[in-house]
C-alpha positions as CSV (number, residue, x, y, z in Angstrom):
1,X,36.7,-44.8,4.5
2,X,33.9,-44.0,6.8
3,X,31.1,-46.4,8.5
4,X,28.3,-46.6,6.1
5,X,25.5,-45.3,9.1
6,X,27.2,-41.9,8.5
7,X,25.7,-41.3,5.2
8,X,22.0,-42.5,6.1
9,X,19.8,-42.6,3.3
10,X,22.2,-40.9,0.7
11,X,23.6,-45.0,-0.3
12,X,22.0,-45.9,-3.7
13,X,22.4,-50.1,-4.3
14,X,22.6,-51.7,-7.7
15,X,20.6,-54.3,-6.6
16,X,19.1,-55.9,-9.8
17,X,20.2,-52.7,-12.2
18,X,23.5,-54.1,-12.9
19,X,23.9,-58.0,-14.7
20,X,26.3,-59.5,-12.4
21,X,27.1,-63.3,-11.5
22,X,27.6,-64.0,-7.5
23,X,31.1,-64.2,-7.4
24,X,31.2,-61.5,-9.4
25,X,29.4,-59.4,-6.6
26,X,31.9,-61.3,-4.2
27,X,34.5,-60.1,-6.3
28,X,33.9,-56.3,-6.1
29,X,33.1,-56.5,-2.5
30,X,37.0,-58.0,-2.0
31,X,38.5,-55.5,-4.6
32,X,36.6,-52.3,-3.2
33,X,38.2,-53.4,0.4
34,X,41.7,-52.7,-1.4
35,X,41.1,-49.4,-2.4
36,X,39.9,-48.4,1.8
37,X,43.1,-46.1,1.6
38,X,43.3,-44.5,-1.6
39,X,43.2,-41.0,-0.8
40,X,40.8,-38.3,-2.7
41,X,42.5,-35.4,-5.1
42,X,41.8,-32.1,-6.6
43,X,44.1,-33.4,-9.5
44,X,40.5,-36.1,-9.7
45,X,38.2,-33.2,-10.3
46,X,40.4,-31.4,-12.7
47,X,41.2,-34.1,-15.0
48,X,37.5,-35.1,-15.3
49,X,37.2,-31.5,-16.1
50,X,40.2,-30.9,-18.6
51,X,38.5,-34.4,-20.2
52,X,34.9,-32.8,-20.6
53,X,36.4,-29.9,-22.2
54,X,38.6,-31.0,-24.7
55,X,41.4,-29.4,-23.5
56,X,45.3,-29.8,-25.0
57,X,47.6,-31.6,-22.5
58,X,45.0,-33.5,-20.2
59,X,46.6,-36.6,-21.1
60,X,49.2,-35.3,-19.5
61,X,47.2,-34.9,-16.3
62,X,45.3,-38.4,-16.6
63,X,48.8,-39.6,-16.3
64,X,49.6,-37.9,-13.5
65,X,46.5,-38.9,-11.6
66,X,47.0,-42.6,-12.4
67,X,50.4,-42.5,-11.3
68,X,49.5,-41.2,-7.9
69,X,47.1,-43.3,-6.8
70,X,43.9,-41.8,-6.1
71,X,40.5,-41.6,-6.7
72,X,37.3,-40.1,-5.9
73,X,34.1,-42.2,-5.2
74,X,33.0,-42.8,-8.8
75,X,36.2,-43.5,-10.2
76,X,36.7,-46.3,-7.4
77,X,33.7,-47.8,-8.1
78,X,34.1,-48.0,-11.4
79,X,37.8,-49.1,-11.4
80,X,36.3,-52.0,-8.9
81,X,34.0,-53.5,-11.1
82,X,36.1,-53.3,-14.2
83,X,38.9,-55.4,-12.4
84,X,35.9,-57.7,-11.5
85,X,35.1,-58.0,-15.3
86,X,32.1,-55.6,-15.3
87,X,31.8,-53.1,-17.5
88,X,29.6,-50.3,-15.9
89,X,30.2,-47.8,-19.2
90,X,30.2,-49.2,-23.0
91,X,31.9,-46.4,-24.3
92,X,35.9,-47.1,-23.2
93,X,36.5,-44.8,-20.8
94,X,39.2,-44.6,-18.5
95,X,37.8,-45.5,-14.8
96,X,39.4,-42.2,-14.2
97,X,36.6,-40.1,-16.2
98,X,33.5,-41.4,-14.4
99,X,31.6,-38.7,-12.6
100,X,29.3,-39.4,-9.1
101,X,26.6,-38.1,-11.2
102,X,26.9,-40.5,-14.2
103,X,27.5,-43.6,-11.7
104,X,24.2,-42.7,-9.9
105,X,22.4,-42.8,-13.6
106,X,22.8,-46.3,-13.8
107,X,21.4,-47.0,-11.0
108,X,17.8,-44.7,-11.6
């Protein structure tokens, strides 16, 4: 994890976009501190894109990236609220699906 001054002005907050009680907000602070190490994969990308187009076997391939412990940025965020009982998608997905792009929507 780098220091947060390294990405200047490129940080979006949820501040007031997202319904969330305080501990709540205390909550995903604590979890999103546990996932400091979890290391970024290819195998991310790919199954977000395998997902998007329908193809046969990405199960397979969500499987594999759950079972190996990494996520890129989106996917940790969302997999960080979820285990603080916020739901940032209504639609079921997998934590594993959630693209940077669709994470910064919720917050325009």
């Amino acid at each position: 994890m780098a220091p947060w001054d390294k990405y200047g002005d490129r940080i979006t907050w949820s501040t007031g976009r997202i319904g969330m009680t305080g501990q709540q907000r205390v909550d995903v602070a604590m979890i999103g501190r546990e996932f400091e190490h979890v290391p970024y994969s290819f195998l991310d990308y790919a199954a977000i894109a395998a997902h998007r187009l329908h193809v046969p076997g990405a199960i397979l391939l969500r499987r594999y990236v759950r079972s190996t412990k990494h996520l890129i940025c989106s996917q940790l965020v969302d997999a960080a609220y979820a285990r603080a009982g916020v739901h940032l998608f209504d639609d079921g997905r997998w934590p594993g699906y959630v693209t940077p792009s669709e994470l910064a929507g919720l917050l325009k």
